[in-house]
N, CA, C and O atoms as a MOPAC input file, in Angstrom:
PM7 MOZYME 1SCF
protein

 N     43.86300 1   223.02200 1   101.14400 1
 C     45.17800 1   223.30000 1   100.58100 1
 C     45.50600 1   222.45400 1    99.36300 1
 O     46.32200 1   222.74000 1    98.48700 1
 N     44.67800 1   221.27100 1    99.44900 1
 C     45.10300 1   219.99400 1    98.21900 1
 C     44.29100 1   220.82600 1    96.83500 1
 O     44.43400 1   220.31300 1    95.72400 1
 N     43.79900 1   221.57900 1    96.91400 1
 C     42.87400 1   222.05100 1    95.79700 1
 C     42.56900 1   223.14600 1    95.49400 1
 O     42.18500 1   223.83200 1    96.44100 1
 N     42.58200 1   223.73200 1    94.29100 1
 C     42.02300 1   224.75800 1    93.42600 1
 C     40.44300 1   225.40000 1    94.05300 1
 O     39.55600 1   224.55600 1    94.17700 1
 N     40.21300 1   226.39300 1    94.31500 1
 C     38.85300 1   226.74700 1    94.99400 1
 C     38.67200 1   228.16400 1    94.18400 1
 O     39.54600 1   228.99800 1    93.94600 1
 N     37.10100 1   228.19800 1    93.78200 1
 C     36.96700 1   229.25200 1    93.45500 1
 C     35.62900 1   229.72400 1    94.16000 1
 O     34.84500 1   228.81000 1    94.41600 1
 N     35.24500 1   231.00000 1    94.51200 1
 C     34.03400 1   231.48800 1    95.21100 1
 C     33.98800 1   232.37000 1    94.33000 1
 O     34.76400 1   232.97800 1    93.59400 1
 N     32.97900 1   232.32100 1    94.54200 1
 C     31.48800 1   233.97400 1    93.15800 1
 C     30.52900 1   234.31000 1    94.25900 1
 O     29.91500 1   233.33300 1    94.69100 1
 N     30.32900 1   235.15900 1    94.66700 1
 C     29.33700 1   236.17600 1    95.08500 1
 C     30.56900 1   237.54400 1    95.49500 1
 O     31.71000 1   237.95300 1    95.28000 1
 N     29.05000 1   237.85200 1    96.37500 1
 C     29.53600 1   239.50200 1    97.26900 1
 C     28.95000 1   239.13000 1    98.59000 1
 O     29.13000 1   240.02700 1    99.41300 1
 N     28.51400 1   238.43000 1    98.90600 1
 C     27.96800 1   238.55400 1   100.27400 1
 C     28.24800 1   239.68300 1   101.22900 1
 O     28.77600 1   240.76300 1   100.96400 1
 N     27.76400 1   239.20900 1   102.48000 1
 C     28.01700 1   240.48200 1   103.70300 1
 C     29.40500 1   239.88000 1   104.29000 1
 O     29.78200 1   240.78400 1   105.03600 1
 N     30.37800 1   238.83200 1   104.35700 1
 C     31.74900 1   238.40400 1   104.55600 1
 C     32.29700 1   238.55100 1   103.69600 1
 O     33.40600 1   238.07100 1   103.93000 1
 N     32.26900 1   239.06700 1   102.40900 1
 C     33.33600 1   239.44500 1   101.23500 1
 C     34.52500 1   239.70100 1   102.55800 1
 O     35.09300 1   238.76500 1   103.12100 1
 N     34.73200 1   241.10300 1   102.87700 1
 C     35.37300 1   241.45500 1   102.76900 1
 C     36.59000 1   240.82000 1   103.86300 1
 O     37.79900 1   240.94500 1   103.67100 1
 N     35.97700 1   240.13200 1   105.01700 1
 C     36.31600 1   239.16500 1   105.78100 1
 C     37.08500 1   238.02700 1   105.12400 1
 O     38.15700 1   237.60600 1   105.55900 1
 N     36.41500 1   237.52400 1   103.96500 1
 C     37.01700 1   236.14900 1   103.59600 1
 C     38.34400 1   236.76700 1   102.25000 1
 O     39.40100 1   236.15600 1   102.09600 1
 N     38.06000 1   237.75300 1   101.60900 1
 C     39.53400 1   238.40800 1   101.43000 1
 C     40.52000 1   238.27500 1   102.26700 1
 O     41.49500 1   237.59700 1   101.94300 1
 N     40.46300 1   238.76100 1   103.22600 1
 C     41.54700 1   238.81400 1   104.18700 1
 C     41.54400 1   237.43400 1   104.82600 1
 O     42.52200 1   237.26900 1   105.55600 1
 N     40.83700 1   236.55000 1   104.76600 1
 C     41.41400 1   235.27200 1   105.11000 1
 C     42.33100 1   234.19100 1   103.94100 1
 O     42.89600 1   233.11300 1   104.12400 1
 N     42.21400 1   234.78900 1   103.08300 1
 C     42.36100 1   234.13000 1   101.38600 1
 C     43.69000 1   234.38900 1   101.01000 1
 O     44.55000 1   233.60500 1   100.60800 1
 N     43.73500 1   235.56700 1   101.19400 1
 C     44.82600 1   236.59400 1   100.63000 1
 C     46.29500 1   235.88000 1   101.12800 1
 O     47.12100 1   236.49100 1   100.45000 1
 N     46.98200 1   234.97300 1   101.90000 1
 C     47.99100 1   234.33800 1   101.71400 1
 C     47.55600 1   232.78500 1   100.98000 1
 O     48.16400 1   231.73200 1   101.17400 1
 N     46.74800 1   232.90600 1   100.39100 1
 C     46.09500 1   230.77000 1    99.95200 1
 C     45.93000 1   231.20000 1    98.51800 1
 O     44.82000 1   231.22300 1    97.98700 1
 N     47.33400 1   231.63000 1    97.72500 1
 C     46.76800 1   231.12100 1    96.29800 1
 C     46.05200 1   230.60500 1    95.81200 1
 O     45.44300 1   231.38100 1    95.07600 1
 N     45.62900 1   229.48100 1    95.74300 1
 C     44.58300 1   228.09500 1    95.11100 1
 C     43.25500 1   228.81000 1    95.59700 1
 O     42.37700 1   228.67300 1    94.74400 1
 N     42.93800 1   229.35200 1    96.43000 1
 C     41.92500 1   230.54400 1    96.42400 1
 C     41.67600 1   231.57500 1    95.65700 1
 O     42.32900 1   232.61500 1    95.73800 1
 N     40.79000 1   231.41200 1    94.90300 1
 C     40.32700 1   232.62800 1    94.10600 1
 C     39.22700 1   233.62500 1    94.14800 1
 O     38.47600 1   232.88300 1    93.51400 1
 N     38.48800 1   234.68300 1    94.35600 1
 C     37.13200 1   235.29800 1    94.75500 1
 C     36.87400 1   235.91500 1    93.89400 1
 O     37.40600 1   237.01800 1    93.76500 1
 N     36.16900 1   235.55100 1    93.18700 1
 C     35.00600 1   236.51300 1    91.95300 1
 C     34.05900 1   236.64400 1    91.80900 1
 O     33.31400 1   235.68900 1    92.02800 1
 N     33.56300 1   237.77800 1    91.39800 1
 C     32.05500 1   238.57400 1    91.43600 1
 C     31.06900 1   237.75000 1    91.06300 1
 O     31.37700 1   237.05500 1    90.09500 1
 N     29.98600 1   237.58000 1    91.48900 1
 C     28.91500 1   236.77100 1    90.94200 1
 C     29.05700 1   236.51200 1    89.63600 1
 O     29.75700 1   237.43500 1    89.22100 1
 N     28.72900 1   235.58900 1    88.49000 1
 C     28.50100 1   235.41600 1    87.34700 1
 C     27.14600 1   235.40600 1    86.96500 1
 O     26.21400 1   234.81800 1    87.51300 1
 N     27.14000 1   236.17500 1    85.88900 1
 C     25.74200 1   236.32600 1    85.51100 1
 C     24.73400 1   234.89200 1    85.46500 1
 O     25.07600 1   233.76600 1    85.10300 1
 N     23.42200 1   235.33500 1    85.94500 1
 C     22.68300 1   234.15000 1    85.46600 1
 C     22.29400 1   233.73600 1    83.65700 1
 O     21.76100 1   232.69000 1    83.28900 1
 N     22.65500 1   234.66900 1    82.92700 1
 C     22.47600 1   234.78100 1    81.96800 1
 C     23.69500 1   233.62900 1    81.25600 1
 O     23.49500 1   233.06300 1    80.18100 1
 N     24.68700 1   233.47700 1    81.91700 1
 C     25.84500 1   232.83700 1    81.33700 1
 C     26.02400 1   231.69900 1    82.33100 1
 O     26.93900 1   232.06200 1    83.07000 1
 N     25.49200 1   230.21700 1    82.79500 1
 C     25.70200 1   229.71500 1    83.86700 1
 C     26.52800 1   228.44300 1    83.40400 1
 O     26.80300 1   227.41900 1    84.03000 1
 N     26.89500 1   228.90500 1    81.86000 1
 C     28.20200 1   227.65900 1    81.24900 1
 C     28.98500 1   227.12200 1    81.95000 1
 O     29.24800 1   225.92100 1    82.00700 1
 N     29.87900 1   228.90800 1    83.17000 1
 C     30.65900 1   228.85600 1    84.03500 1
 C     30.99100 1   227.39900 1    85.02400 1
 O     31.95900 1   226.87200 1    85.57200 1
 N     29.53700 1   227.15900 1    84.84700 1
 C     29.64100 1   225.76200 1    86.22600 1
 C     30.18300 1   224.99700 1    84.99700 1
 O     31.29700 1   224.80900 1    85.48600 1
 N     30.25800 1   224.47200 1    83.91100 1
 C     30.57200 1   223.69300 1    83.21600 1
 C     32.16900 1   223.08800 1    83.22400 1
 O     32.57000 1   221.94500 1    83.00900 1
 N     33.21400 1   224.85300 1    83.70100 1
 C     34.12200 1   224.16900 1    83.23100 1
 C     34.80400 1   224.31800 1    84.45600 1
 O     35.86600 1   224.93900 1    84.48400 1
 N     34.06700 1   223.56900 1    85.98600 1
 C     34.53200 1   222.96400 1    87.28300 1
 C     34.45900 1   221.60800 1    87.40500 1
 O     33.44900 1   221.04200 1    86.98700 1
 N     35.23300 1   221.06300 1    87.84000 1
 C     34.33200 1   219.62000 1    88.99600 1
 C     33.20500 1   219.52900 1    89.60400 1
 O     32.55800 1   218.49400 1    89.76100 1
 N     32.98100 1   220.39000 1    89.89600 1
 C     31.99400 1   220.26400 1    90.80700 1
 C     31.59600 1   221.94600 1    91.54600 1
 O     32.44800 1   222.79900 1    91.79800 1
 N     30.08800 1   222.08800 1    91.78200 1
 C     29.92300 1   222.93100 1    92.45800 1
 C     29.60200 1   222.48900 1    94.36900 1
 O     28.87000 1   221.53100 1    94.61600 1
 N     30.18200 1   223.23300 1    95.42400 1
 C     30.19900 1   223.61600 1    96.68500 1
 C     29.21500 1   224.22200 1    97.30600 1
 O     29.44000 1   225.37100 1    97.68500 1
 N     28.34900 1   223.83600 1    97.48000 1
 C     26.93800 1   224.72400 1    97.86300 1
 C     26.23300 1   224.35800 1    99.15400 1
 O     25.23300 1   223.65200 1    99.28600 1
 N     27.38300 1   225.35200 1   100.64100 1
 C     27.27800 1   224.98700 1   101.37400 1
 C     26.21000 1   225.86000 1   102.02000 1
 O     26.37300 1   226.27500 1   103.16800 1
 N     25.00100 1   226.18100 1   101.23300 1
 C     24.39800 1   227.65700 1   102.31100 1
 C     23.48100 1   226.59900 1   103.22600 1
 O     23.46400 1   225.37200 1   103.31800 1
 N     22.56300 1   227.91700 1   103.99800 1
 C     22.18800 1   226.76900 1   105.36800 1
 C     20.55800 1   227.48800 1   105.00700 1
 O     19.54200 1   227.40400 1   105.69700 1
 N     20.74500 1   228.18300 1   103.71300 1
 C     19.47200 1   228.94400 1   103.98500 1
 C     18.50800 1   227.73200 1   103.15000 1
 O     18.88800 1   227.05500 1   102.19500 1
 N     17.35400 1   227.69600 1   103.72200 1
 C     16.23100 1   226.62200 1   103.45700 1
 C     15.20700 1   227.13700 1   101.76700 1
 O     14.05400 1   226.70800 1   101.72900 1
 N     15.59100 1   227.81200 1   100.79500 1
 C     14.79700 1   227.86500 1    99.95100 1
 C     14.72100 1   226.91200 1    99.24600 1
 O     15.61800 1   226.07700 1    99.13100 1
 N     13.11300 1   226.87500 1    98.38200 1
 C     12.82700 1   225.53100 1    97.67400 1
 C     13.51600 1   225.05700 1    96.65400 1
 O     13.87600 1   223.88400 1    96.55800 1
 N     13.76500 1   226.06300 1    95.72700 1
 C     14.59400 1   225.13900 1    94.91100 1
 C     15.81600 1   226.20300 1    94.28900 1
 O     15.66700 1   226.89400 1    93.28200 1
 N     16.99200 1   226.15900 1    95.10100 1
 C     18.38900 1   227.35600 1    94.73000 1
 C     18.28700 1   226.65500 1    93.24400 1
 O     18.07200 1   225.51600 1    92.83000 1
 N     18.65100 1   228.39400 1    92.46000 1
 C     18.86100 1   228.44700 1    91.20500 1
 C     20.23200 1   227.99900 1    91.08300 1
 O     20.46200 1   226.91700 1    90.54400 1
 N     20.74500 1   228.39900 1    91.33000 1
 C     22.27300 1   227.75500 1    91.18000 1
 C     22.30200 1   226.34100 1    91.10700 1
 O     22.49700 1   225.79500 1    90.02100 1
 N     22.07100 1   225.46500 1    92.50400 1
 C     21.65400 1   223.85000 1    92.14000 1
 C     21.36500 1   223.73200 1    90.64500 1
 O     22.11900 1   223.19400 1    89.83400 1
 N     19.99000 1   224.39100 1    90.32800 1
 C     19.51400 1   224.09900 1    89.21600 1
 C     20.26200 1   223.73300 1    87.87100 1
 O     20.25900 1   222.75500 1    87.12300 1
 N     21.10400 1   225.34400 1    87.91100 1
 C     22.08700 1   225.41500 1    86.69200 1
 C     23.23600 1   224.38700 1    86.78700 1
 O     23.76800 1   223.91300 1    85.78300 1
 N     23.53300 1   224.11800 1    87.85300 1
 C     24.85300 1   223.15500 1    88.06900 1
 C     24.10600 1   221.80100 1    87.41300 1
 O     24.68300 1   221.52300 1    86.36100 1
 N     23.16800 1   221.00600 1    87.65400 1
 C     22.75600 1   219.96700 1    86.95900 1
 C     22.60100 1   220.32700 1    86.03500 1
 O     23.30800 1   219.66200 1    85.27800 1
 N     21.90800 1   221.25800 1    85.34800 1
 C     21.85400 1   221.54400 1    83.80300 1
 C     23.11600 1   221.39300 1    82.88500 1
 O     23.15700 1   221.03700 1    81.70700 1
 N     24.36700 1   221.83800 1    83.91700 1
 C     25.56300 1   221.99700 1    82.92500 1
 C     26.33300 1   220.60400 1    83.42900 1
 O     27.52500 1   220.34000 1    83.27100 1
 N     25.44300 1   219.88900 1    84.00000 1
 C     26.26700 1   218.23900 1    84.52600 1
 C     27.29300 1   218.38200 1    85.16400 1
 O     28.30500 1   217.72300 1    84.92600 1
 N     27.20300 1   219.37800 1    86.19900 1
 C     28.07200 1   219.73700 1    87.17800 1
 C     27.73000 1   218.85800 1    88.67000 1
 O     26.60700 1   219.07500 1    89.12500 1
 N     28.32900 1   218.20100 1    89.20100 1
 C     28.16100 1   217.43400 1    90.26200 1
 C     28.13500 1   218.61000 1    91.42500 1
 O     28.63800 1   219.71400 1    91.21700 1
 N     27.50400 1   218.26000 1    92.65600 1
 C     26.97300 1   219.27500 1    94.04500 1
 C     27.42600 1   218.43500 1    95.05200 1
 O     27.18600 1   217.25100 1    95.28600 1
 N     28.30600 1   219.47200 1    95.75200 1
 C     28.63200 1   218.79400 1    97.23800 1
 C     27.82100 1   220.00000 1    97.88100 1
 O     27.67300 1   221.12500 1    97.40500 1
 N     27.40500 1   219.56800 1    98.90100 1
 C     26.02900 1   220.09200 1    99.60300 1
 C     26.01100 1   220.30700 1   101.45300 1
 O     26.57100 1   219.41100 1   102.08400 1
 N     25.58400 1   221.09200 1   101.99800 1
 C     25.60000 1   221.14900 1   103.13700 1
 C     24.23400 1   220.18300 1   103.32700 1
 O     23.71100 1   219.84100 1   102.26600 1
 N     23.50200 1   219.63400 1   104.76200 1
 C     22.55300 1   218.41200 1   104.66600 1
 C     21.16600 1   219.99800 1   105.05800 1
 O     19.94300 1   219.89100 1   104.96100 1
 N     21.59700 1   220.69900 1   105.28700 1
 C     20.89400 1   221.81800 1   105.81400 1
 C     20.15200 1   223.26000 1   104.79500 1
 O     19.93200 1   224.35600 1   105.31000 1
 N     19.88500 1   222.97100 1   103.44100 1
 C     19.29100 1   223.78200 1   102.64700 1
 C     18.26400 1   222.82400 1   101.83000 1
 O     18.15300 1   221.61800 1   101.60900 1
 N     17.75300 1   223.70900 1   101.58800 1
 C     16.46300 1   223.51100 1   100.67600 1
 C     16.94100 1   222.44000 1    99.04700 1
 O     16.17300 1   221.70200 1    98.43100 1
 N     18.19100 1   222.67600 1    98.78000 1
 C     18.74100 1   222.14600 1    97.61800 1
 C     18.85200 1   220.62900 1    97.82700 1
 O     18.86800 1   219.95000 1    96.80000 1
 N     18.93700 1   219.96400 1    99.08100 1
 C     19.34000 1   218.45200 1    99.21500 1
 C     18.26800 1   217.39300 1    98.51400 1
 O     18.61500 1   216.37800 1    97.91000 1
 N     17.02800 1   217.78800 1    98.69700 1
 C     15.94200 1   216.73300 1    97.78900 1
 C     16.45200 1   216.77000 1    96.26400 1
 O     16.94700 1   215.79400 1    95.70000 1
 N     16.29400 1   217.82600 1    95.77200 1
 C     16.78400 1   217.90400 1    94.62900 1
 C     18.06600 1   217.09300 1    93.79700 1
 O     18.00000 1   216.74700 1    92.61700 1
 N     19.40200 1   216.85000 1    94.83300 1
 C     20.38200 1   216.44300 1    94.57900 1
 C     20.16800 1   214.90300 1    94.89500 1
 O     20.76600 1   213.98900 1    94.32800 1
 N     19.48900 1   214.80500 1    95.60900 1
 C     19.66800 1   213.45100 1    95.82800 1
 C     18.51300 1   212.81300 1    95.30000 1
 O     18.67800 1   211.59400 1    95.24900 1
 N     17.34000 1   213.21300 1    94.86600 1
 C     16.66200 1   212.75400 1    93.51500 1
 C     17.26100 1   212.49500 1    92.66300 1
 O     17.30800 1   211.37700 1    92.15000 1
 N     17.86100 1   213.47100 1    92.31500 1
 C     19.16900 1   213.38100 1    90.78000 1
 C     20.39800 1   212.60700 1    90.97400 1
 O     21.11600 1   212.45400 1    89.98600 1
 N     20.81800 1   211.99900 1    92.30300 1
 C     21.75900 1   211.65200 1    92.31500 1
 C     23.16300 1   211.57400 1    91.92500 1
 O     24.00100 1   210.70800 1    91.67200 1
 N     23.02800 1   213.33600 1    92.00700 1
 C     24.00300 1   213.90700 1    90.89500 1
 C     25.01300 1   214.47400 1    92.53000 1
 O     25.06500 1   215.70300 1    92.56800 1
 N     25.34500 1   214.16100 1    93.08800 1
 C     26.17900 1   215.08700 1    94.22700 1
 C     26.20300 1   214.03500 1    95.47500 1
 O     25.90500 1   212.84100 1    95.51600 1
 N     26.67700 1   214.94400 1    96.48900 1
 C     26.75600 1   214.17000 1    97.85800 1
 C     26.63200 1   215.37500 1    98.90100 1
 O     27.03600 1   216.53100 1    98.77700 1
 N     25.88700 1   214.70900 1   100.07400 1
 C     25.13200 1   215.29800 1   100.43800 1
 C     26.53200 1   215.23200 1   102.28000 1
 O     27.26900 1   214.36400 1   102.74900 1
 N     26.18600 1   216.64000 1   102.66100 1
 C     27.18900 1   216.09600 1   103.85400 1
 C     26.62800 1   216.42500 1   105.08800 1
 O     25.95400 1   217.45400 1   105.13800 1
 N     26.78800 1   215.68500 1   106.19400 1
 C     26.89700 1   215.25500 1   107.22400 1
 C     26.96200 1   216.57500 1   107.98000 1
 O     26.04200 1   217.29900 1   108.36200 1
 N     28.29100 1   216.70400 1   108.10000 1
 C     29.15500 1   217.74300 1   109.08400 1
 C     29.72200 1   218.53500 1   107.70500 1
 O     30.08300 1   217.96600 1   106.67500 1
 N     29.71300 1   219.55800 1   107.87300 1
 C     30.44400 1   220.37200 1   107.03500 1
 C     31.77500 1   220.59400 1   107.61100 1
 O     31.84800 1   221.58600 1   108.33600 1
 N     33.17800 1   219.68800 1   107.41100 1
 C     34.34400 1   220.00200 1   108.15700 1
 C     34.83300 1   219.79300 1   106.66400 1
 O     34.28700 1   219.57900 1   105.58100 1
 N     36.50600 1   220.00800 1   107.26500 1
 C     37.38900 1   219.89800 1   106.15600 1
 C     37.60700 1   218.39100 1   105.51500 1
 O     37.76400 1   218.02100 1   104.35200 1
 N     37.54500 1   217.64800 1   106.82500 1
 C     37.74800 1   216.51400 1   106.31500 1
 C     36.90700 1   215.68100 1   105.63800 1
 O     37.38300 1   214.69800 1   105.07000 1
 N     35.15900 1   216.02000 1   105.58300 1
 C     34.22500 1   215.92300 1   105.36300 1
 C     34.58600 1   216.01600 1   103.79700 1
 O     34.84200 1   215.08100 1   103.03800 1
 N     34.52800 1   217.65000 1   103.46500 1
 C     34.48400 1   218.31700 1   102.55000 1
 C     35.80900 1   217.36300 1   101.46300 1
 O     35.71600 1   217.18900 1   100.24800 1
 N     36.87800 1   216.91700 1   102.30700 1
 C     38.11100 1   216.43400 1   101.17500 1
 C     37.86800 1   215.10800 1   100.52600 1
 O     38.38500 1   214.83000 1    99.44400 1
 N     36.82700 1   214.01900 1   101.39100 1
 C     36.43600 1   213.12100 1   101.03300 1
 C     35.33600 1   213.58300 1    99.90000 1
 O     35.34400 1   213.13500 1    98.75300 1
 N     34.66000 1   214.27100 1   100.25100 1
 C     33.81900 1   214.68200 1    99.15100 1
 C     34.09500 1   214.73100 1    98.09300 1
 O     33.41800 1   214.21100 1    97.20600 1
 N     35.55600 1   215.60200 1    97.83100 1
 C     35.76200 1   215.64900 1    96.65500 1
 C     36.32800 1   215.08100 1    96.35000 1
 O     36.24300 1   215.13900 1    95.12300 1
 N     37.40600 1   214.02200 1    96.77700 1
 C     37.87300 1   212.62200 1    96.40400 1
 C     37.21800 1   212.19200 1    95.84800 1
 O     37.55800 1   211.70500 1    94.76900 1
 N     35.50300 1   212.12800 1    96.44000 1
 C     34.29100 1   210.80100 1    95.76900 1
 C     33.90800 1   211.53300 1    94.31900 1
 O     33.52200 1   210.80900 1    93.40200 1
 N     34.02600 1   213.06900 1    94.10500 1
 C     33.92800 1   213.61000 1    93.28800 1
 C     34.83200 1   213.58000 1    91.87000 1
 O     34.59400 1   213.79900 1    90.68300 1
 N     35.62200 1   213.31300 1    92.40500 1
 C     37.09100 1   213.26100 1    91.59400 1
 C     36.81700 1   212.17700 1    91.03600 1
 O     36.09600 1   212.36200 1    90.05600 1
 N     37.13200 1   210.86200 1    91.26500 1
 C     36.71400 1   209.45400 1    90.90200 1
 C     35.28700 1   209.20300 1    90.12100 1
 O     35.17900 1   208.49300 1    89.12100 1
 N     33.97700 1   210.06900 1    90.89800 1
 C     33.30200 1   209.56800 1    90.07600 1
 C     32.42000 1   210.47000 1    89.03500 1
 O     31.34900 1   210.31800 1    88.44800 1
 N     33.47700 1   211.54300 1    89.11200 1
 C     32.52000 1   213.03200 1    87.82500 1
 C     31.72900 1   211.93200 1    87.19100 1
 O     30.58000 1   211.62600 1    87.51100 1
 N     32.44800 1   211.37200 1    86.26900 1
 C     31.44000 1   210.88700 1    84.77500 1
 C     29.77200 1   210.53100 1    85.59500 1
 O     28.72900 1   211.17900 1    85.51600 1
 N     30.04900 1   209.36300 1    86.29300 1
 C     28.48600 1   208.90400 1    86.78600 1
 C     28.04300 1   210.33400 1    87.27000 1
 O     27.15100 1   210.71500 1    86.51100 1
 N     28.30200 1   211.22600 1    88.18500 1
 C     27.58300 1   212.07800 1    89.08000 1
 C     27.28500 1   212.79100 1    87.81600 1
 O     26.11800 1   213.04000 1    87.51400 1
 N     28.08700 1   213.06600 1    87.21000 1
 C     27.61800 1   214.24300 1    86.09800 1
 C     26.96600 1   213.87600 1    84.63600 1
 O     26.80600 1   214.66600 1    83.70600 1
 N     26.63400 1   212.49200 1    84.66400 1
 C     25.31600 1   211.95700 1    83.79300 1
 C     24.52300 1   212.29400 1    84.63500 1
 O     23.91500 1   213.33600 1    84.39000 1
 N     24.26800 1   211.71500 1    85.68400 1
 C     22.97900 1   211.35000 1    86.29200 1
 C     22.60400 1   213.48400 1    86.35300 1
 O     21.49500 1   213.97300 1    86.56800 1
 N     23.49200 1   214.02800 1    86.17600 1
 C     22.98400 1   215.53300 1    86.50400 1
 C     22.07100 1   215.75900 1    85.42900 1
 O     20.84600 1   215.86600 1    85.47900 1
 N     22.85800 1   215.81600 1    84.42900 1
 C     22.42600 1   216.24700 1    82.77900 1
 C     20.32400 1   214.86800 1    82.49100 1
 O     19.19400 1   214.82800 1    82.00400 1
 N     21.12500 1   214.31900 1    83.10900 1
 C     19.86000 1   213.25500 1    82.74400 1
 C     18.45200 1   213.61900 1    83.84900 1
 O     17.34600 1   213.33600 1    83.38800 1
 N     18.49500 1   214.11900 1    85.01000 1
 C     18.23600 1   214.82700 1    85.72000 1
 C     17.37500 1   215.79600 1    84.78100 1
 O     16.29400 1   215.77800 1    84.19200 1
 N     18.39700 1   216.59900 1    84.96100 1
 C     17.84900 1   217.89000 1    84.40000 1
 C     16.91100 1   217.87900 1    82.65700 1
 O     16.00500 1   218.63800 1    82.31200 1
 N     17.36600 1   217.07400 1    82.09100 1
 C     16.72100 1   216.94100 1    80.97100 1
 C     15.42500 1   216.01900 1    81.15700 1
 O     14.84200 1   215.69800 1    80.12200 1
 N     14.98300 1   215.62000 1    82.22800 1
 C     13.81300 1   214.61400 1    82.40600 1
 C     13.45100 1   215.54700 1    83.58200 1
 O     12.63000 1   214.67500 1    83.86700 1
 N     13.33500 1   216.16300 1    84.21000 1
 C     12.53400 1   217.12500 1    85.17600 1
 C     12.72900 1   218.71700 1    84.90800 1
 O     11.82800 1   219.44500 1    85.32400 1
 N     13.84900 1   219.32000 1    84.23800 1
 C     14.35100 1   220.81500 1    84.57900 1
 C     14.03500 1   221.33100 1    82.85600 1
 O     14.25500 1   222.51600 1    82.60400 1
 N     13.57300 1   220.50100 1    81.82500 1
 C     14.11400 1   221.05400 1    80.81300 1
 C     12.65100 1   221.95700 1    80.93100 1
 O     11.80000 1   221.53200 1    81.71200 1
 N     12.38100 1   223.16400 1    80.17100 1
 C     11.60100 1   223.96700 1    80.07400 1
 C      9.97700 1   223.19800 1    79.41100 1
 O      8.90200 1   223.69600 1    79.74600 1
 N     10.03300 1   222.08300 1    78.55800 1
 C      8.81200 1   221.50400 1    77.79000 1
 C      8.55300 1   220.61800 1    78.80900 1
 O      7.40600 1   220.17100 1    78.80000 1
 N      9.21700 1   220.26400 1    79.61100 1
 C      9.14500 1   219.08800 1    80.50500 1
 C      8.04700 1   219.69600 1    81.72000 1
 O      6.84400 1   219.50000 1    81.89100 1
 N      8.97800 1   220.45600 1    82.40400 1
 C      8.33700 1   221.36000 1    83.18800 1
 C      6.76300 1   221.71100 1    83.08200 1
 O      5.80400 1   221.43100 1    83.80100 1
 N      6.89600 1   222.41700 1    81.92200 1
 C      5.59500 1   223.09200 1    81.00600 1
 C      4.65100 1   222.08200 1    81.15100 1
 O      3.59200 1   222.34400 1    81.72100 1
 N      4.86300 1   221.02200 1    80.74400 1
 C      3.51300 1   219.62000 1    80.55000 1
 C      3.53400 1   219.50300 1    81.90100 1
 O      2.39300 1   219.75300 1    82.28900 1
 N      4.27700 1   219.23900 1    82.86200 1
 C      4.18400 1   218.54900 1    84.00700 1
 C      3.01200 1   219.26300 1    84.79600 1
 O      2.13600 1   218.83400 1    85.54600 1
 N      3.41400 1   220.78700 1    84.23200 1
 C      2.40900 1   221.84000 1    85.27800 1
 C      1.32100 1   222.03600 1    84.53700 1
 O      0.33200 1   222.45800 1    85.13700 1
 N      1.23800 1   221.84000 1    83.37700 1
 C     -0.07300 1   221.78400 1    82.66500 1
 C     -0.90000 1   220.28700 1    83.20700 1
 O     -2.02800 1   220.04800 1    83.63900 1
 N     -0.25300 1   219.85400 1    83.05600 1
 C     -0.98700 1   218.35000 1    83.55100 1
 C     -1.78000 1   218.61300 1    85.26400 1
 O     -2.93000 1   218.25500 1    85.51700 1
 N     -0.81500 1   219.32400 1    86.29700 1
 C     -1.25000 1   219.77500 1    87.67500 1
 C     -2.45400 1   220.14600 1    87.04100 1
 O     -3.42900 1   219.43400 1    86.79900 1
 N     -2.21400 1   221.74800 1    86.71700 1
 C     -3.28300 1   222.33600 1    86.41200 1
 C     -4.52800 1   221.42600 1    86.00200 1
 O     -5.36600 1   221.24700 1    86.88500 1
 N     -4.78800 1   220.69200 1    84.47100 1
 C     -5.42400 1   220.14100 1    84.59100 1
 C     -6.13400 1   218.77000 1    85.35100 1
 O     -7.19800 1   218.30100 1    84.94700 1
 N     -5.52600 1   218.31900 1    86.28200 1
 C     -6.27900 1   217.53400 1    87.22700 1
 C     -6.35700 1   218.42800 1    88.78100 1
 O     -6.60800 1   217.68800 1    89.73200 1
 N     -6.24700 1   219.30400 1    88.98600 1
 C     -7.14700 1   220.38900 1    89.62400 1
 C     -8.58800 1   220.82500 1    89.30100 1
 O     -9.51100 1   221.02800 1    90.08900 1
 N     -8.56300 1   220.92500 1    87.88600 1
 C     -9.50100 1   221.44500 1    87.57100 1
 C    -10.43800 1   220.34200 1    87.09100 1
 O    -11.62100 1   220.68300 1    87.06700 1
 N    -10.23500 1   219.39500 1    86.79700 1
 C    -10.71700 1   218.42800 1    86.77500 1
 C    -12.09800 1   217.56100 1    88.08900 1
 O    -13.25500 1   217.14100 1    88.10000 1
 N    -10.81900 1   217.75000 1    89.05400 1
 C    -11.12100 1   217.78500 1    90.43600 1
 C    -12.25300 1   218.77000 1    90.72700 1
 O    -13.38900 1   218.30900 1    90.84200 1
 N    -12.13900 1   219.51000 1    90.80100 1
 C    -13.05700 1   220.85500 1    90.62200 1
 C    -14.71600 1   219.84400 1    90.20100 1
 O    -15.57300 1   219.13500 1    90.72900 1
 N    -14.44300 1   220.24500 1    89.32400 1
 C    -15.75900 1   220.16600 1    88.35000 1
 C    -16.10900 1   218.34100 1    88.64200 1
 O    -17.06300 1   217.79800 1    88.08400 1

């Protein structure tokens, strides 16, 4: 209730969490945003990325450090190494409310640090040349190995 919330997808509870929303102004629900445009995370506090599903590395995480967006995190997806390498977010426990309000208290207070360490992050592991050498380099001591 202390805060502004916005959600982007369609999931299979859209239409469920409408009707839970629909008297909570400070609630807002909008359609996915393109991946093509992921500025969007830029002009939040912070992104909420409570899924439980285990993939290796959520694109979204990704873009949120790119745009030095700080991550509050469920402890239960595939995204937590990532964040807490980067030390760009906080990682939670229990996913409750009260959990979640401290979170963003710690968020509130400390954007600037969380959201260097994102951008710095991402520009020393995520940037595209970075990447590129890193996996060229794999590649070549595989093959190296090899022979």
């Amino acid at each position: 209730n202390n805060y502004n919330l916005h959600i982007y997808g369609n999931g299979s509870l859209v239409e469920i969490l409408k009707k839970q929303i629909e008297s909570k102004p400070n609630i807002k629900l909008h359609p996915p945003f393109s991946p093509n445009n992921s500025t969007t995370l830029s002009s939040y506090l912070g992104l909420i990325f409570p899924s439980l599903w285990l993939e290796g590395s959520p694109l979204i995480v990704m873009e949120a450090l790119a745009n030095g967006t700080p991550i509050i995190s469920s402890k239960s997806n595939g995204a937590v190494e990532t964040i807490l390498d980067a030390e760009a977010g906080i990682i939670l426990e229990e996913f409750s409310t009260r959990e979640l309000n401290l979170a963003i208290e710690d968020l509130i207070t400390n954007f600037e640090l969380y959201s260097t360490r994102a951008l710095r992050y991402s520009n020393t592991n995520l940037d595209y040349q970075v990447w590129a050498r890193k996996l060229s380099n794999m590649f070549d001591s595989v093959i190296k190995s090899v022979n």
